[in-house]
SENU-416854 format. One record per residue (C-alpha): residue in one letter; residue number from 1; x, y, z. Coordinates in steps of 0.5 Angstrom, whole numbers, plus 500, padded with zeros to 3 digits. Layout:
N
ZAMAR  residu  num  east  north   up
ZAMAR       A  NUM     X      Y    Z
...
END
This chain:
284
ZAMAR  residu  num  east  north   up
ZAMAR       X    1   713    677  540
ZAMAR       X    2   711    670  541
ZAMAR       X    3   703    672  542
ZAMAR       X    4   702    668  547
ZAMAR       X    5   699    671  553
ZAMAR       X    6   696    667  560
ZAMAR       X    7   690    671  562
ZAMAR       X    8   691    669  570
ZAMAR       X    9   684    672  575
ZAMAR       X   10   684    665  579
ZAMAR       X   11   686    667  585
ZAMAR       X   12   680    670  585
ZAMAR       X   13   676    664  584
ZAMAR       X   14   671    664  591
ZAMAR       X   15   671    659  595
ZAMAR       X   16   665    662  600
ZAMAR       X   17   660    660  594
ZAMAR       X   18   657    652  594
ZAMAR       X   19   656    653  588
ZAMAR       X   20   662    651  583
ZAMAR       X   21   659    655  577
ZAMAR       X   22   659    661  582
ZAMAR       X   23   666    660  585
ZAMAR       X   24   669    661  577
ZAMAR       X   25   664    666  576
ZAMAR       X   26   669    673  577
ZAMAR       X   27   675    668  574
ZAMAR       X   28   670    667  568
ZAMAR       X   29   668    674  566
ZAMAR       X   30   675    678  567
ZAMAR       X   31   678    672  562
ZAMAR       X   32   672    673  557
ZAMAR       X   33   673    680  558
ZAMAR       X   34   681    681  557
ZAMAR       X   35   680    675  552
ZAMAR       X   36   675    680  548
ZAMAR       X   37   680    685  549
ZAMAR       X   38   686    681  545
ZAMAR       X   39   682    679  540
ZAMAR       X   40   681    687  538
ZAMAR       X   41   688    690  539
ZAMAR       X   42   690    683  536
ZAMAR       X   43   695    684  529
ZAMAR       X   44   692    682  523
ZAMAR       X   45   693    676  520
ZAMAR       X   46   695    673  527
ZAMAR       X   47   691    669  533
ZAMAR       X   48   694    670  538
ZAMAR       X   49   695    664  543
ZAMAR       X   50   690    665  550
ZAMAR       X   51   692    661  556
ZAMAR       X   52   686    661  562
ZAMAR       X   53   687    659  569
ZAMAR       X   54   682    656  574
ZAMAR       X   55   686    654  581
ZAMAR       X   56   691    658  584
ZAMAR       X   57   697    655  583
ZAMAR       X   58   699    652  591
ZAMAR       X   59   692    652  593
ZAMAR       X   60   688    645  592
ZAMAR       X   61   688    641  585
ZAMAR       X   62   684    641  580
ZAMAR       X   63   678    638  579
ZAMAR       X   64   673    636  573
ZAMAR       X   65   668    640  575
ZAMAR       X   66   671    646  576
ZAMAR       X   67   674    646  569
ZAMAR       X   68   668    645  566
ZAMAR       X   69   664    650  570
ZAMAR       X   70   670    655  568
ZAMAR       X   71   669    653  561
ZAMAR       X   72   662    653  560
ZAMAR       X   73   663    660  564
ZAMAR       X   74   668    663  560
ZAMAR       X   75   665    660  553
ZAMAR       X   76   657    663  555
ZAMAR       X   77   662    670  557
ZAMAR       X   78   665    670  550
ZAMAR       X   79   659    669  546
ZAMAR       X   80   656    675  550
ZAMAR       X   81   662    679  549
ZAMAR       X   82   665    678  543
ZAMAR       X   83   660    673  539
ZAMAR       X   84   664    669  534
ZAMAR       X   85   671    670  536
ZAMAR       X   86   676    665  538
ZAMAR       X   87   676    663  546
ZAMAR       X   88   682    659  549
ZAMAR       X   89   688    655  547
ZAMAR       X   90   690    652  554
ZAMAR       X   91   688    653  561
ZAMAR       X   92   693    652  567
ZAMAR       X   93   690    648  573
ZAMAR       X   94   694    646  579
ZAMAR       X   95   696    639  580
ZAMAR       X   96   701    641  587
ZAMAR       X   97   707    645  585
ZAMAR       X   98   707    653  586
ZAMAR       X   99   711    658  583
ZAMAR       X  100   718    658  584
ZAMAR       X  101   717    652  589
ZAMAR       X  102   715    652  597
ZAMAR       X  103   722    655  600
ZAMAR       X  104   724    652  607
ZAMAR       X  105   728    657  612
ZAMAR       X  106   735    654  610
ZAMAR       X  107   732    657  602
ZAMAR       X  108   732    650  599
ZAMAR       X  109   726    649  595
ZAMAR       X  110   721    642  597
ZAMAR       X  111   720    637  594
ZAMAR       X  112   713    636  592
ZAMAR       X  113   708    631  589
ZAMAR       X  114   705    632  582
ZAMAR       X  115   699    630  580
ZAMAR       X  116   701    627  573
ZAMAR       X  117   693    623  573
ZAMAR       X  118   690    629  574
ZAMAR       X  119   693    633  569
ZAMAR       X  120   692    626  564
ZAMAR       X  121   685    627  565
ZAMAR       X  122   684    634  565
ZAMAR       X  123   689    635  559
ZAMAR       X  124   684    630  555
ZAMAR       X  125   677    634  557
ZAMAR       X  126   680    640  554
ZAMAR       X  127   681    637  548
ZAMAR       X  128   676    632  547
ZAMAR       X  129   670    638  549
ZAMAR       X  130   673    645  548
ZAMAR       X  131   678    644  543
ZAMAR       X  132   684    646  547
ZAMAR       X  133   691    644  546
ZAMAR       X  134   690    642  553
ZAMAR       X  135   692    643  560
ZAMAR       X  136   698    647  561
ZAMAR       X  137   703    645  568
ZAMAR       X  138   706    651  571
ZAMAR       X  139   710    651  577
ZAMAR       X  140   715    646  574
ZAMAR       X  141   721    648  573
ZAMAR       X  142   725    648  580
ZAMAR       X  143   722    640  580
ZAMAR       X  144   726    634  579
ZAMAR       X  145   729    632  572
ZAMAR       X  146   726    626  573
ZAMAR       X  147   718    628  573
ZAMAR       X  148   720    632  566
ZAMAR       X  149   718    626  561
ZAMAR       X  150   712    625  566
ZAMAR       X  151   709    631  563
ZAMAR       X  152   710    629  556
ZAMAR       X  153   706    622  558
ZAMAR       X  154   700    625  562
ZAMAR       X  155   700    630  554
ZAMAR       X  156   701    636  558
ZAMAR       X  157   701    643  552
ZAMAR       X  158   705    647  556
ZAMAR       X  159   710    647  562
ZAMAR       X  160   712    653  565
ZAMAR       X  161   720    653  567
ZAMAR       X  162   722    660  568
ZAMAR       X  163   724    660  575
ZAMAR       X  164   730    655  574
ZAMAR       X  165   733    660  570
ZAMAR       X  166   733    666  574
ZAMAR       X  167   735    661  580
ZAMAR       X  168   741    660  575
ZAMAR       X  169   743    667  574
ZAMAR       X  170   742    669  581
ZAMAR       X  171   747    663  584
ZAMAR       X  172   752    665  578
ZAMAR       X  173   752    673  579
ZAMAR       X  174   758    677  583
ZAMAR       X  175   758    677  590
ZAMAR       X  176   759    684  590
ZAMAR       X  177   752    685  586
ZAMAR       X  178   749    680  589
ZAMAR       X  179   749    684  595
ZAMAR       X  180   747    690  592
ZAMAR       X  181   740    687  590
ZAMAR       X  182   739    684  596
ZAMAR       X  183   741    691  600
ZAMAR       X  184   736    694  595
ZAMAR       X  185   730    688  597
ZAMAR       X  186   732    690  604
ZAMAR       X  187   729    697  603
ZAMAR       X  188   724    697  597
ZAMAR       X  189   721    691  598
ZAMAR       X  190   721    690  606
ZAMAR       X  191   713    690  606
ZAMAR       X  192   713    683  602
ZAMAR       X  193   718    679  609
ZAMAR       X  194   712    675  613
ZAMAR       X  195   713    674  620
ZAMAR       X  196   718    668  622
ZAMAR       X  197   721    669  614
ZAMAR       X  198   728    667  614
ZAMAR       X  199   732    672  609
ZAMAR       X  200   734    665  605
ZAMAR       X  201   726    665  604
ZAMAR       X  202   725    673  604
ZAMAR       X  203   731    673  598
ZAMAR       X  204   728    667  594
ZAMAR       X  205   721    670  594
ZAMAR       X  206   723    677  592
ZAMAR       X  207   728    677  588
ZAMAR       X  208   725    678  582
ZAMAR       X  209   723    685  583
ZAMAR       X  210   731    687  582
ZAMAR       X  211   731    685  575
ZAMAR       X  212   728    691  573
ZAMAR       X  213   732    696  577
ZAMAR       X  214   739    692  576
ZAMAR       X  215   738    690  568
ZAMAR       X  216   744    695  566
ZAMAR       X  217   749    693  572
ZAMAR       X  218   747    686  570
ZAMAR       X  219   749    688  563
ZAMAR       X  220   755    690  565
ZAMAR       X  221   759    684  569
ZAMAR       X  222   765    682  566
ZAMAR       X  223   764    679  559
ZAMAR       X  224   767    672  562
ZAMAR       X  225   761    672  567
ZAMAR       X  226   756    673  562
ZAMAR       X  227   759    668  558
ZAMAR       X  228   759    663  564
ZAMAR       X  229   751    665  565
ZAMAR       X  230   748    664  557
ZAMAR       X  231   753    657  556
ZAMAR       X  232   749    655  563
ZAMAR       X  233   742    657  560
ZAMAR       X  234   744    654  553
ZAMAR       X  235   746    647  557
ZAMAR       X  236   740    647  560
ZAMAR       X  237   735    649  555
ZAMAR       X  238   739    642  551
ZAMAR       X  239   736    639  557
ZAMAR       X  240   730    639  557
ZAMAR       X  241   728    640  549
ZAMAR       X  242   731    633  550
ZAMAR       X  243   726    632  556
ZAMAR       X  244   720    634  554
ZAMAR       X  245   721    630  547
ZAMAR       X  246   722    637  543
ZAMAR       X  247   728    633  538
ZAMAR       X  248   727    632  531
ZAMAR       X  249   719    635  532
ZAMAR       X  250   722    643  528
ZAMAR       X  251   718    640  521
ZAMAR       X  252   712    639  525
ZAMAR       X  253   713    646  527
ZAMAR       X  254   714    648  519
ZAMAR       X  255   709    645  517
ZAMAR       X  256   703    648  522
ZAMAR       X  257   706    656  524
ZAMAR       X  258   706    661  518
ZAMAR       X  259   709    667  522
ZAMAR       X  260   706    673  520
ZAMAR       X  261   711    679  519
ZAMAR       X  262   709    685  524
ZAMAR       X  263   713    692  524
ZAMAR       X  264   713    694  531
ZAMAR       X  265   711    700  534
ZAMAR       X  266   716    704  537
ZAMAR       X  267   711    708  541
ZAMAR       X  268   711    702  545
ZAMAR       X  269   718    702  546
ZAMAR       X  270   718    709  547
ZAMAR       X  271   713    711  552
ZAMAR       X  272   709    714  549
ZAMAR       X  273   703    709  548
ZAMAR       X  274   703    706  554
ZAMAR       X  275   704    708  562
ZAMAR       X  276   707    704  568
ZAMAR       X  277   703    703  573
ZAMAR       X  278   702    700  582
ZAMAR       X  279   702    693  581
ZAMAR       X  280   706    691  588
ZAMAR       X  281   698    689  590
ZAMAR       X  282   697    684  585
ZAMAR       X  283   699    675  585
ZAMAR       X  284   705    671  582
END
């Protein structure tokens, strides 16, 4: 795996509270908890990567304050925890997007507005007082090309593309399958369709969920679809390595990345060491 694991509790930051401290108080200990937890069952040799979060994607951007409180929070959390082990890498904050995009009835996605200062300024924080990489830009992949460059200029550490890529799959898929995992929306995920949703919205909002329950009919489309998908993904991750300003950096990745080789377990691939349970109440 890639170690690399987001910690995300800050949909239950609140609000109510007048104090800063006390609104990342929940956010705060279940990241230092779950943090802990990581740093036990972790391999040997590898430190895996942890990513915090401080504003829930889509509501207000983030602010100084809140991301020193949530630090001082989380560090004070950790010592108490687990004294001595190693804390955040990154954290994720809301600078205006939202995962996958805000959806208009038509199932266009709408433009929005990043807040490249912000995300200048808490990038900088997190390095300079927390000895973070920095602040991490998630909701970005159904933004303009043009705003890509930007995140490399306001020295962003991470930027979350995933949805641009499922966005990609879903436009090139039969339309005979296509139309099964909508009809399978339908039935199994109707409790998520709001009043006043449109299907476009509906469909775009939960697709997701077929993934899983379709993986062996998606294998299975001609080899010629298949091939059209991974050149389309393949073009597009050449974008924006090259957006992002990835190009000539794999000495620098050499030079600092020593992986440690891992034999897998296959009690986790198997069953056996793990079980599936009801998320259907949980956050993006």
């Amino acid at each position: 795996g890639f170690y690399n694991i987001d910690i995300d509790s800050s949909t239950l930051v609140d609000l109510s509270k007048s104090d800063i401290k006390e609104q990342q108080a929940t956010n705060t200990h279940l990241s230092a908890m779950f943090t802990a937890l990581i740093r036990q069952l972790e391999p040997k040799g590898v430190t895996i990567s942890v990513g915090g979060e401080i504003g829930e994607v889509g509501a207000h951007n983030s602010t100084e304050p809140e991301l020193r409180a949530y630090m001082e929070g989380y560090n004070e959390e950790l010592s108490r925890q687990a004294p001595g082990a190693t804390g955040l890498s990154k954290i994720s904050i809301q600078t205006g997007t939202s995962h996958g995009g805000v959806v208009l009835p038509d199932g266009s996605i709408k433009e929005v507005s990043v807040d490249f200062d912000t995300l200048r300024q808490l990038s900088r924080i997190a390095r300079q007082d927390y000895d973070m990489g920095g602040a991490v830009q998630h909701g970005a992949s159904t933004l303009p090309e043009s705003a890509f460059g930007k995140f490399v200029e306001s020295e962003a550490i991470e930027v979350h593309l995933a949805t641009n890529f499922q966005n990609m799959l879903f436009d090139r898929l039969p339309a005979d399958l296509k139309a099964e995992m909508y009809a399978y929306l339908d039935e199994k995920s109707a409790s998520e369709r709001k009043p006043g949703m449109t299907d476009e919205q509906f469909y775009y909002k939960t697709r997701k969920n077929v993934v899983g329950p379709f993986k062996a009919k998606t294998w299975r489309m001609p080899a010629e679809k298949r091939d059209e998908i991974r050149q389309a993904w393949e073009d597009q991750f050449s974008l924006l390595f090259h957006l992002l300003g990835l190009k000539g950096t794999r000495a620098y990745v050499e030079q600092t990345v020593h992986p440690v080789a891992i034999k897998p377990d296959p009690r986790f691939y198997l069953g056996e060491a793990v079980t599936e349970g009801d998320v259907s109440d949980l956050a993006d």
